[in-house]
Structure formats: structure tokens, C-alpha cells
C-alpha positions as CSV (number, residue, x, y, z in Angstrom):
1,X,27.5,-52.4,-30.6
2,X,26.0,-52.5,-27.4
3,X,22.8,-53.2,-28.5
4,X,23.9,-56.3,-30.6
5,X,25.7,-57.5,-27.3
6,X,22.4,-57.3,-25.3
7,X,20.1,-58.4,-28.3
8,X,22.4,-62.0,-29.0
9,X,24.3,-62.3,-25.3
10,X,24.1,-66.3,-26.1
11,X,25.6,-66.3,-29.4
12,X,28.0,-63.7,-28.4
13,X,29.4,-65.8,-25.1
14,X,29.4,-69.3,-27.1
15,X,31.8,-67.6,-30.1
16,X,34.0,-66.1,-27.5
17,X,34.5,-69.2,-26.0
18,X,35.1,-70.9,-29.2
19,X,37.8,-68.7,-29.8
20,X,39.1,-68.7,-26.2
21,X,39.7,-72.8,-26.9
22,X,41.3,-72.5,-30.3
23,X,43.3,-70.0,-28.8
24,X,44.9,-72.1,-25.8
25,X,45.4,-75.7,-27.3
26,X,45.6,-77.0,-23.4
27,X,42.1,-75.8,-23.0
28,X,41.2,-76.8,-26.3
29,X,42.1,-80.4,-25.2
30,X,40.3,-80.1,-21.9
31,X,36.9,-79.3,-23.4
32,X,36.9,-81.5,-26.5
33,X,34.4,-84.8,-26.5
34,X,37.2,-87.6,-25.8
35,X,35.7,-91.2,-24.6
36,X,38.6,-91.5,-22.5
37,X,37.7,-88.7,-20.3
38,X,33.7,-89.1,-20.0
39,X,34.9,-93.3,-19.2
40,X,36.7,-91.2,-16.3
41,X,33.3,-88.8,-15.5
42,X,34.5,-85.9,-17.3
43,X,31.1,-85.2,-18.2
44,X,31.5,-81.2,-18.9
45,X,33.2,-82.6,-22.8
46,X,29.5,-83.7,-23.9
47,X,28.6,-79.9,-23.7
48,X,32.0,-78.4,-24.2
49,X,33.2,-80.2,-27.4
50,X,31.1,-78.2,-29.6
51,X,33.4,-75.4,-28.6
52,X,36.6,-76.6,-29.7
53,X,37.8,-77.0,-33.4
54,X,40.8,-78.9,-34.7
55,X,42.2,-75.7,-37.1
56,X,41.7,-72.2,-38.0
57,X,39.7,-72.9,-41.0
58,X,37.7,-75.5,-39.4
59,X,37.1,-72.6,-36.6
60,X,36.4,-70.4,-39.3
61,X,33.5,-71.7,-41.2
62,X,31.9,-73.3,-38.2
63,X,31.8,-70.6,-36.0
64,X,31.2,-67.7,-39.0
65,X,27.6,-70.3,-39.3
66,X,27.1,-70.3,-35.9
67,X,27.3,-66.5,-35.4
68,X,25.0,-65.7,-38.4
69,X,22.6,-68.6,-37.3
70,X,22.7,-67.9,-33.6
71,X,22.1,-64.1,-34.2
72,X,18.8,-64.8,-36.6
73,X,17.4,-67.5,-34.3
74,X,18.2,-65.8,-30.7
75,X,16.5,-62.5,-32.3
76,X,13.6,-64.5,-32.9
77,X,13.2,-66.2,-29.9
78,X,15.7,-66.9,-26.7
79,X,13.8,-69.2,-24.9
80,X,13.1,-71.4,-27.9
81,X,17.2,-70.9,-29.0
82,X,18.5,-71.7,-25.6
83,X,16.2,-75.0,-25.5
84,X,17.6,-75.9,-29.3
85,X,20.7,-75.8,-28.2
86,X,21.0,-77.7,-25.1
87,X,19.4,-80.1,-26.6
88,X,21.6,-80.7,-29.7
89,X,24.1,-79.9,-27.3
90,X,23.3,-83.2,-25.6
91,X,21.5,-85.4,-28.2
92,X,25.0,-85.1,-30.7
93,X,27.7,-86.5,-28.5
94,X,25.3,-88.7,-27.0
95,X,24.3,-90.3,-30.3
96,X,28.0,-90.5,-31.2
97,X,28.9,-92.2,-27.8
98,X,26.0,-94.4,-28.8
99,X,26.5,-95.2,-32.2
100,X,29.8,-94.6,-33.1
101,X,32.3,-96.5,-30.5
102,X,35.0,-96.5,-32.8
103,X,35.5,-92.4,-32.3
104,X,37.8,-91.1,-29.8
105,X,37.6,-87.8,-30.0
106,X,34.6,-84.7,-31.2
107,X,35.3,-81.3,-32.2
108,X,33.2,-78.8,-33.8
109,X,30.3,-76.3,-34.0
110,X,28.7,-78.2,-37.0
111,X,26.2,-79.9,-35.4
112,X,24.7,-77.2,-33.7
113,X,25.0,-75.2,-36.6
114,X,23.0,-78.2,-38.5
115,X,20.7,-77.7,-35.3
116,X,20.2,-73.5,-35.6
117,X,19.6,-74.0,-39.5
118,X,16.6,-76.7,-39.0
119,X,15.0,-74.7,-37.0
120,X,15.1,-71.6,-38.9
121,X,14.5,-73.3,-41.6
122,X,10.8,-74.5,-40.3
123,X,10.0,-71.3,-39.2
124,X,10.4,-69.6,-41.7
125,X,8.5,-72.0,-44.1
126,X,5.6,-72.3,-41.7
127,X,5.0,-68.5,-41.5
128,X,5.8,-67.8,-45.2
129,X,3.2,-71.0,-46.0
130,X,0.7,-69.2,-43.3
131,X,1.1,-66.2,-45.6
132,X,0.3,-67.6,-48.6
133,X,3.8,-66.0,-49.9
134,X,4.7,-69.0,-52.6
135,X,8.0,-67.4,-53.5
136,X,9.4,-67.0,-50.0
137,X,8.0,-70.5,-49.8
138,X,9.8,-72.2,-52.5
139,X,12.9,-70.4,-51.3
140,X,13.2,-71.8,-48.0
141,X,12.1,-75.2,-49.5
142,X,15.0,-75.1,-51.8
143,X,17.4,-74.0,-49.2
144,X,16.0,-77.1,-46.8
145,X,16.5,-79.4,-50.1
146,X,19.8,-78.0,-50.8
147,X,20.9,-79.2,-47.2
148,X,19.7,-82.4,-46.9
149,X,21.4,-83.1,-50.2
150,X,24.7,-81.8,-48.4
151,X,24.1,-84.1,-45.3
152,X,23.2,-87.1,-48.1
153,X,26.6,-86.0,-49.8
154,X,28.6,-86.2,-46.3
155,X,27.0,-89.6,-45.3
156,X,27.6,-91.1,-48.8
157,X,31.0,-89.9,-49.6
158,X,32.6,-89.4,-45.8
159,X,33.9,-85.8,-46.7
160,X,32.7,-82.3,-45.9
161,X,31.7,-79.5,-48.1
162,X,33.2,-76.3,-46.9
163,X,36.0,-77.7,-44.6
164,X,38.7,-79.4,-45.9
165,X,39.0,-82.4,-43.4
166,X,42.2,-83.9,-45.2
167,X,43.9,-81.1,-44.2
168,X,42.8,-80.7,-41.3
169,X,43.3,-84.5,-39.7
170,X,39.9,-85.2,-38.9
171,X,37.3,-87.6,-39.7
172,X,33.9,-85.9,-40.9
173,X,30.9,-87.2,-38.8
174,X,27.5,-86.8,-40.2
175,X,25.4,-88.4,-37.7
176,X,25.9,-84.7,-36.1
177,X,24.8,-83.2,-38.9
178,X,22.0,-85.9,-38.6
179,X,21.0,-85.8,-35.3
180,X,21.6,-81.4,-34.9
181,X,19.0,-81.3,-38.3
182,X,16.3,-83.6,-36.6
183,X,16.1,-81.8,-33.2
184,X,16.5,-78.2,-34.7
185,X,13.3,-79.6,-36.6
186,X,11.4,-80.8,-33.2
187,X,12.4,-77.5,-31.2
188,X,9.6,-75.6,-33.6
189,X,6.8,-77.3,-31.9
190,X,6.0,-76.3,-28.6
191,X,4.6,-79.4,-27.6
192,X,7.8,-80.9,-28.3
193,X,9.8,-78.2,-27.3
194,X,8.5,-78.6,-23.7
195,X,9.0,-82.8,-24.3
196,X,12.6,-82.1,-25.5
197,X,13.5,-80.0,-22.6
198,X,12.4,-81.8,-20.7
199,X,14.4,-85.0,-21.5
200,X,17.7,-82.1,-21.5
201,X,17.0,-81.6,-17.8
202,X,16.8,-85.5,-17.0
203,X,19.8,-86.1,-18.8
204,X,21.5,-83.0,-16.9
205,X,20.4,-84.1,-13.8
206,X,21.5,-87.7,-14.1
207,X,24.9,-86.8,-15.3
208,X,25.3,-84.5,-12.1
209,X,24.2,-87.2,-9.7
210,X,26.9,-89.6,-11.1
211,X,30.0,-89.9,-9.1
212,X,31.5,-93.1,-10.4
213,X,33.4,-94.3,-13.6
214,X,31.5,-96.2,-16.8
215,X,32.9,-98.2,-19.3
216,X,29.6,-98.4,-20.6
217,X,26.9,-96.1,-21.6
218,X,25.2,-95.4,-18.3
219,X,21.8,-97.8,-17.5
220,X,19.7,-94.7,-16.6
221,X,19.6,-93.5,-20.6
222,X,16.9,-94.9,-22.7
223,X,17.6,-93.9,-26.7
């Protein structure tokens, strides 16, 4: 047990959390992506939304992906995991402030999870390509397929697979799924990985400096 703890101390510490918020609906409401509350700085809910959920079974199947995900990739690489992350971290409720200025409110590990699977994903199709192994090859290909048929299914028809969002009284958003996908893709270059980081810590750095209110999406962002 201890070695799983020291081996995955990232995974671990972001599934606690997840459960800490679900647990204590006040906290759960303080960490969650609202508009309201980054239009009055509280710029902590473009990191922390991805930690709250708006059910059990929404908590269940996103944070069940994210521990199986998170374990795989952080074993593989921590440096290149942590980068991932903070920057689908950022880029997801950043595009959805963007480009969706109808939604109020963001929950959810999805995105991220979208994020961990991409990236895998790549990997593991680049080395078992490099190895001329044809069979691991068409496996991961058909896994990669499979999912951008179920992000094409949740943009088309506004519903999720696994979670049912009816019951849970919440809107799907796919442009997560979108955006998570796409940079979990760019974090397996290092060239990009370095570019990518890079932009994470400008973003960081500006959202620190900011003291005042914005209606608007601050001027300092380029997208």
C-alpha cells in the first residue's frame, strides 16, 4: 500500500480531494467553476472545478477513470503527467468561459480524464508502432476510434455515455471532452510539452497578478 501511495502521490491527493468535495456540499460549492465567482476573481474554481461532481454516480465513474488513468500515466511519467494536467486543468474551463457564455456552472473529472486517455493513448501507439507490434497497434487504434466516436456521439446527441445526466440535473459539455482529448494529444511531444507549459505558467502568473473584477474575459489572454 505504501508503495502505491509513493508511486501515484498525484493521483492519490486529486481523488481524495474529489471525495473530500462530494463529501461537504459547502466545499463542493466553493470549488466548483461558477462565472459568477471568477466575474468576482475567484480564480482558484478554473482549477478546482474538476474536483467537484454534481452526484454519487457522476463521482463514481469520473473519478473510478481518473484513478485508473492517473495511476498508468503518473507510472509512466510524472513530469510529463503533472504538465498534462495543469494544462487541461486550465485550457477546459478556459474554453468553456470562452465559448460557452451561456453556462453558469462546471463540475467534473471528465475532461481531464478525456485529457489522461489521449495521452496514453499516443504513447502507447507510438511505441507499439516503433515495435512493429501490429496487434498492439490496431488495439490502441481501435480504442482511440472507439473514443472519438463517443465524444462525436456526445457533441451530436447532447447526452453522455456512462453518466446518466437526466438524473443527475446537469447539462453534458463536450467541448471538455474536446478540448482535454486535444491537449492530452499535444502533452506527448516534448517540444510541445515544453510550449504547453509554458503558456500554463503565463496563464498562472497573470491570474495571480489580477486584483480587480472582469465582466469580461481578461485582455491579457490570446486563444
Amino acid at each position: 500500500m505504501s508503495g502505491l501511495v509513493t508511486s501515484v502521490p498525484l493521483t492519490l491527493s486529486l481523488c481524495l480531494l474529489a471525495a473530500a468535495a462530494l463529501l461537504l456540499p459547502s466545499l463542493n460549492g466553493a470549488l466548483e467553476f461558477s462565472r459568477t465567482g471568477l466575474a468576482d476573481g475567484e480564480y482558484w474554481r478554473l482549477l478546482t472545478g474538476h474536483l467537484t461532481h454534481w452526484n454519487f454516480d457522476h463521482f463514481v465513474w469520473d473519478v473510478a477513470m481518473f484513478a485508473v488513468l492517473g495511476v498508468m500515466c503518473e507510472r509512466r511519467g510524472r513530469g510529463r503527467y503533472a504538465v498534462c494536467l495543469l494544462a487541461a486543468a486550465l485550457a477546459i474551463p478556459l474554453c468553456v468561459y470562452v465559448l460557452m457564455p451561456e453556462m453558469a456552472t462546471y463540475r467534473g473529472l471528465s475532461g481531464l480524464d478525456s485529457a489522461l486517455f489521449a495521452m496514453l493513448a499516443v504513447l502507447m501507439l507510438r511505441e507499439k508502432w516503433a515495435e512493429r507490434d501490429w496487434t498492439g497497434t490496431t488495439i490502441v487504434a481501435i480504442l482511440l476510434l472507439g473514443f472519438a466516436a463517443k465524444i462525436g456521439y456526445e457533441c451530436l446527441t447532447l447526452q453522455t455515455v456512462f453518466v446518466d445526466s437526466a438524473a443527475a440535473d446537469f447539462i453534458p459539455v463536450p467541448l471538455a471532452h474536446v478540448v482535454g482529448a486535444a491537449v492530452g494529444a499535444l502533452a506527448t511531444w516534448p517540444a510541445v510539452r515544453q510550449d504547453i507549459l509554458h503558456f500554463s505558467a503565463r496563464v498562472l502568473a497573470i491570474l495571480s497578478c489580477r486584483t480587480g473584477r472582469f465582466k469580461e474575459f481578461p485582455a491579457e489572454f490570446t486563444l
